[in-house]
C-alpha positions, 0 to 999 in steps of 0.5 A: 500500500503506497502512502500519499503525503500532503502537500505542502500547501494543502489546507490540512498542512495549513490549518496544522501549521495554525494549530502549531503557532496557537500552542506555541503562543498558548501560556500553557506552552509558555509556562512548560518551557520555562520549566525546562529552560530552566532545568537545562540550566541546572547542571546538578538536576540534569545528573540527578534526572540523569541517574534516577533514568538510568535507574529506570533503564536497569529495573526494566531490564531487571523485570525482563529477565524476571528479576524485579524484586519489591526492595526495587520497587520500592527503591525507585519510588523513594528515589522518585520522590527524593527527585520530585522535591528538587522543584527545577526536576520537578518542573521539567517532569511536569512539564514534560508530562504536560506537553505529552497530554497535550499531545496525546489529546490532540492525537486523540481528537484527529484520531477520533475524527477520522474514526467518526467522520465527524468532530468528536463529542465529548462522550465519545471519548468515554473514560471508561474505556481502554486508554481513556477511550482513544483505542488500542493505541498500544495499550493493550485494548483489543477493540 
């Protein structure tokens, strides 16, 4: 199956383009960068953040090799909440939680439209369901 992509100058492309600036100008994007300038300012909270990530590389592939214990688990959650009081950390992991949703959001809102043939309600993203109802989009729902 052969892929078409839009052209440069479709109205899609446009109104994408449109969409883009909005979010860029929006003062929730603003305030999100803010937080992560201000992290890769602070040398100490990039190492931090550094190693609680390493952290977490070697506990997935601890659980892989199905050696994951508790004392782990355990660990990783108080090394998480020592990170989280460092409020630059804490600002880029918010921020960067943030801009993952509103990403996510959006996906779901384009993905639900070519789904429906129609703008989507709000009922139809129905909570309930898997992945907060915006289908098996590698969450493990079969539907």
């Amino acid at each position: 199956m052969e892929t078409t992509a839009l052209p440069l100058n479709s109205s899609i492309i446009e109104k994408t383009r449109d969409l883009c600036s909005l979010i860029l100008t929006s003062p929730e994007y603003k305030g999100n960068l803010e937080k992560i300038e201000a992290f890769f300012a602070d040398v100490s909270a990039q190492q931090s953040y550094r190693e609680f990530s390493q952290l977490g590389e070697l506990l997935n592939e601890k659980q892989h090799a199905g050696e994951l214990t508790q004392d782990d688990v355990a660990n990783y959650e108080k090394k998480q909440s020592e990170l989280r009081e460092n409020p630059v950390v804490d600002g880029f992991m918010s921020a960067e939680e943030s801009l993952n949703a509103i990403a996510r959001q959006i996906s779901q809102h384009v993905g639900k439209s070519l789904e429906l043939g129609r703008l989507p309600d709000p009922e139809d993203f129905d909570s309930s369901g898997c992945c907060g109802g915006g289908g098996g989009g590698g969450c493990g729902c079969s539907h």
